[in-house]
N, C-alpha and C positions, 0 to 999 in steps of 0.2 A: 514129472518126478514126484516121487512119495515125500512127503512133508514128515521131516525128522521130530519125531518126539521126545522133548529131553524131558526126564522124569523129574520130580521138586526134591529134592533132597530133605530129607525130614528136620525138623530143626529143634535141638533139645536131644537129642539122638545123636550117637555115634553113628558115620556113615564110610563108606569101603571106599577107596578110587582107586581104580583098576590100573590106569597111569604108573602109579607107584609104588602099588601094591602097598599099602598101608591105609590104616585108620585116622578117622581124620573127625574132629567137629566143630560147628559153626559158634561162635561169641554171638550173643546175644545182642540185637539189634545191629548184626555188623555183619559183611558178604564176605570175611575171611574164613580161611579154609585156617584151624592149627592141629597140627600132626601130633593124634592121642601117645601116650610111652610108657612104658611098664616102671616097675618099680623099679628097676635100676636104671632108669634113663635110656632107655634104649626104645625106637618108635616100634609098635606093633606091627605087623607085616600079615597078610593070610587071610585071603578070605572066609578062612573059616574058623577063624581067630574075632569070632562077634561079642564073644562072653570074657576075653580079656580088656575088648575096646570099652565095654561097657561100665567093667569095672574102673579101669582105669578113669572113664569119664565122670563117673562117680565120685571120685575122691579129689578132681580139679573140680567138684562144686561142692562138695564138703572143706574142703580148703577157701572157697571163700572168695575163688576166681571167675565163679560164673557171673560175670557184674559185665555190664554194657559198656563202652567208652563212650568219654566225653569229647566231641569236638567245639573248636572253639567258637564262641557265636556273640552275638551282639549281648552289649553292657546293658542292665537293666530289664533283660527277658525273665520272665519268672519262673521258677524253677520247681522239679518236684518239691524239693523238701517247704517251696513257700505255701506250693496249692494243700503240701499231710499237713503242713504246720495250722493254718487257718481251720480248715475243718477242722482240726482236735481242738481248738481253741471255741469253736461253734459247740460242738458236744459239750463240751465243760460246761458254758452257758447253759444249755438247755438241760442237762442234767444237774444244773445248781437249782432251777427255775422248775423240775420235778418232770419234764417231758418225757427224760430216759434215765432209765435205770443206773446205774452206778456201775454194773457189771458190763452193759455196753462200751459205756466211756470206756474203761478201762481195757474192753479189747481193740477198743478203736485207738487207743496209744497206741498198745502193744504192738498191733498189725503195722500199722503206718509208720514207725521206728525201724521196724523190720524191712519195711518198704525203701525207708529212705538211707538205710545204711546199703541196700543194692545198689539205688540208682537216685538216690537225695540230689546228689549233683549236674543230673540231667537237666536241660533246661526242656520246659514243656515242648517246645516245636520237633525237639528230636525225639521225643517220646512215643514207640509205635506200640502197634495193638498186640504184641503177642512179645511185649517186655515181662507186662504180668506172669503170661503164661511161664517165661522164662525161671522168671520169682518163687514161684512157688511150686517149680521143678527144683529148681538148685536149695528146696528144704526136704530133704530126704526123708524126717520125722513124721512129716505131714503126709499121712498114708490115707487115713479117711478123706472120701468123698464130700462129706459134709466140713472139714476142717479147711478144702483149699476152696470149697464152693462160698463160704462165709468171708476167707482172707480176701479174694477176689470179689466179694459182693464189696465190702469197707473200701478196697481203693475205688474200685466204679463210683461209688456213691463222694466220696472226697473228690474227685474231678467232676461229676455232677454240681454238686457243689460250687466250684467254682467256674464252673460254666454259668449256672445262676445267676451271681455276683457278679464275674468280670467280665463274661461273652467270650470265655478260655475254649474251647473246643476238645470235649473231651477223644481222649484217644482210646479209649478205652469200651466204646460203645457198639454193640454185636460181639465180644468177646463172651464166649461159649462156656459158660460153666459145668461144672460135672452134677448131674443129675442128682437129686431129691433121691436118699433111698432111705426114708425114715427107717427105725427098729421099732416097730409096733410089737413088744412083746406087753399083752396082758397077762393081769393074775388067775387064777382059777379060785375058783372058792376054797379049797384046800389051801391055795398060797396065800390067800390072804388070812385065814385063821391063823397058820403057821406065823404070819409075820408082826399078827398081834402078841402070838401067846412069847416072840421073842424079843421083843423091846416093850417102852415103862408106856405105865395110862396117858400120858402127852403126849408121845412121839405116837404114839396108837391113834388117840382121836384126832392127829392131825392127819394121817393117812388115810383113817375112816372116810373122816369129811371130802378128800381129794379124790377117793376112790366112788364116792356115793355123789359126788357135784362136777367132776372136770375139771376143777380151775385148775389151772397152773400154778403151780404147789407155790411156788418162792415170791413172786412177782403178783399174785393176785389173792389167794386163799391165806397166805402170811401176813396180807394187808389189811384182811376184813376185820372192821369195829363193829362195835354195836348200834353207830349211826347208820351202817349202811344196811340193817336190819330192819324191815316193815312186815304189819302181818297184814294180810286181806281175809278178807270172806273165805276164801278158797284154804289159806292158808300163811306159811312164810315165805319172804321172797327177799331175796341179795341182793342188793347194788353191788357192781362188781365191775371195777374200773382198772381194763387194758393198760399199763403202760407199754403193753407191746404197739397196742392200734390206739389208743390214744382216744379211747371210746369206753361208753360206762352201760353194761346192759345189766339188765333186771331178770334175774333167771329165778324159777320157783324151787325149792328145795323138798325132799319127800320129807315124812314126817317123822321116822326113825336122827335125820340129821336136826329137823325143827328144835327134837326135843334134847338133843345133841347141845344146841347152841342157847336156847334157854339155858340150860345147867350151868354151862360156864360163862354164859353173861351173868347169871346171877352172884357170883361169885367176885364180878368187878363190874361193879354198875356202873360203870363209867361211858359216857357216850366215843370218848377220842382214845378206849384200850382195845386192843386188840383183840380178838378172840381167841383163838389158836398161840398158848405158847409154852415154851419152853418149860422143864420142872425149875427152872432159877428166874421163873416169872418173868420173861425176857423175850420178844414174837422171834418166830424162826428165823433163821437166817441161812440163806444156801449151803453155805459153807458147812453150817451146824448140820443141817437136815443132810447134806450128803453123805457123810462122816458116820451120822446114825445109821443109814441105811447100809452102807457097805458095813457096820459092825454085825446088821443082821443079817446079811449073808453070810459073813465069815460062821457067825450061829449057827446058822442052819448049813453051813457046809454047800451052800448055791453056787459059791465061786470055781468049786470044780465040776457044775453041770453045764454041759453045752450052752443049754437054754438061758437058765435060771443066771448064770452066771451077767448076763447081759439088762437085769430088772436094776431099774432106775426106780426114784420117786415119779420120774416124771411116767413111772408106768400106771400109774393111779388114772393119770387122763388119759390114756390108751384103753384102760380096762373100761372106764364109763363110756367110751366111746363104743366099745367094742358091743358092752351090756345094751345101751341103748339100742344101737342098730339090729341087735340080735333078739330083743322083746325081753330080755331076763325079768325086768320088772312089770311087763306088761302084758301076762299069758304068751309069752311066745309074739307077741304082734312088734314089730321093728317099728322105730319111726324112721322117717325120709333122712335123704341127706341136708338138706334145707333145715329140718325142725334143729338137727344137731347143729348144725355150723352156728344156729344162732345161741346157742345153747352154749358151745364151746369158746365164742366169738370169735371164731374164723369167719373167712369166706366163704360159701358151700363149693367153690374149685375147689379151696385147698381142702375142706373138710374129704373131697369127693378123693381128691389125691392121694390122700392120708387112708382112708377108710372104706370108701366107696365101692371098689373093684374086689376087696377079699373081704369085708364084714357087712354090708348092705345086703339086707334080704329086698328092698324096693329094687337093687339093679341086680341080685344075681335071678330071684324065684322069676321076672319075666321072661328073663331065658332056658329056663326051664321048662316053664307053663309054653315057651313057645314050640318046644320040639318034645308036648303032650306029655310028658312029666311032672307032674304036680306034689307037692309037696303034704303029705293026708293028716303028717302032724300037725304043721303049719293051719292048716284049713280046720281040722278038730279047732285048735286054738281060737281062730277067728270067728267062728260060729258061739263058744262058750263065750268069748268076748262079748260076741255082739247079744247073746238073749241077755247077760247078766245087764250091759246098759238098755237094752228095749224094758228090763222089770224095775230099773230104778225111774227110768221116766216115767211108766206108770203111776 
């Protein structure tokens, strides 16, 4: 006899049963079947009645019902809201102590509040792997990719956590996040003139510096003093210390931004000021810098272009990424992925993830060169490159 295949019923989903001919969907973390109903109370019926169910199941998790049951269990088990509570308590620490940001902490409340008003009362042993996923189905607002891929990185990491500490077993381990789809939009040199000639000489040479160095505008290039400034032989060079990785590298700066940062250290010789700040002498603050930037879109009217409407600050480090892999400041000749990752202090994965596949001339011109294609602007460049350093050697 043929071995019957029952299908998995999708979970998170409104699903049909043919039995009753009505719509039906699963509670989270529980094998009940509950009978979907329109707005007047009455059950949906009709197999082709999918986009009522849907709705309908929609608004039983905008109401605030899509939350798991508690069964009763042994006195003393520890519970979600103990394992969010402990880790937010650990961030506080380590963001007193200067390890992370003040912005993380803060989303690391926010998230784990969120978490524990779902299912706070759970105690860990009933906690399965696709409660999360349940969570942050039942927040309809959280439409990007990158906003339920982060809420679901912070609980992982809070059960992590206390796997650490107590030998808890996280439940949450191979649970499937939604893909990495960064928004690499860079500037064009048109957009960046544009973007000086609309905001003041401050808010200017701070985008300058972020669009000519990579740092990460708020978190690294808002931090830099004038201790972290050395000159060498060669030239000037940044101390430039990660509180994303928690790592301090030394990257060289061109000499348009050298003479950038002489100016306005001159200005406060102070070893522990800042460099980069505000017109009310004050170092940037996200908050500040976001605020400017959206004023100069609304200037230039970007917020009604497809594209443009979509430029952050943090396109500064996109565009130097973009510039470097693509040779703008070096006749046309790209550097590796590698030279940037160190550069940007990523990892060369993630620089390779980010940038690698659409702006690397090292990974796209070999596949070209392989199927006899060659690139003749590219190769002019590389030749003017190379006599100019063969006559300085001389």
């Amino acid at each position: 006899m043929a071995k019957t295949v029952r299908r998995r019923r999708t979970r998170g989903n409104a699903w049909y049963w043919r039995q009753t001919d009505s719509w039906y969907f699963t509670p989270p973390g529980t094998k009940r079947r509950v009978r979907l109903k329109d707005e007047r109370g009455n059950p949906i019926r009709g197999e082709q009645n999918k986009h009522a169910a849907d709705l309908a199941l929609a608004r039983v998790k905008a109401d605030g019902n899509w939350r798991p049951s508690v069964e009763p269990t042994n006195e003393g088990e520890p519970l979600v809201a103990d394992v969010c509570s402990e880790f937010i308590e650990e961030i506080r620490r380590r963001a007193t102590r200067g390890d992370v940001v003040a912005g993380y902490r803060d989303e690391v409340v926010r998230y784990l509040n969120i978490f524990c008003e779902y299912c706070g009362a759970l105690p860990v042993s009933q906690v399965k792997n696709n409660h999360v996923q349940h969570w942050v189905e039942s927040h309809g607002t959280w439409r990007s990719s990158a906003t339920r891929r982060y809420a679901i990185g912070i609980v992982q990491s809070a059960f992590n956590y206390a796997e650490g500490q107590h030998a808890i077993r996280s439940p949450f381990k191979g649970v499937k996040k939604p893909p990495q789809r960064p928004r690499l939009y860079s500037f064009s040199e048109q957009d960046e003139v544009e973007i000086y000639e609309a905001t003041d000489e401050a808010y200017g040479n701070f985008l300058f510096a972020a669009i000519h160095t990579g740092l990460r505008p708020f978190c690294e290039l808002a931090k830099l003093t004038a201790a972290d400034v050395e000159m060498t032989p060669r030239g000037m060079m940044w101390r430039v210390y990660a509180s994303k990785t928690d790592k301090t590298r030394r990257i060289p700066v061109r000499s348009e931004v050298a003479e950038l940062t002489r100016k306005l250290i001159g200005s406060r010789p102070y070893d522990d000021a800042t460099i980069f700040r505000n017109p009310q002498g004050n170092p940037w603050k996200k908050v500040t810098g976001v605020s400017r930037f959206l004023k100069i879109k609304r200037a230039l009217k970007w917020d009604n272009d497809p594209v443009k409407k979509h430029y952050s600050t943090y396109g500064c480090r996109h565009t130097y990424a973009h510039r470097m892999l693509a040779g703008y400041w070096n006749d046309g000749v790209g550097c590796t992925i590698e030279t940037l990752a160190e550069l940007l202090g990523d990892t060369p994965k993630v620089a390779f993830d980010h940038y690698g596949k659409d702006w690397s001339q090292c990974f796209q011109d070999p596949l070209w060169e392989a199927i006899g294609i060659a690139d003749e602007t590219a190769n002019k460049k590389r030749l003017k490159s190379s006599r100019r350093a063969a006559r300085v050697g001389r």
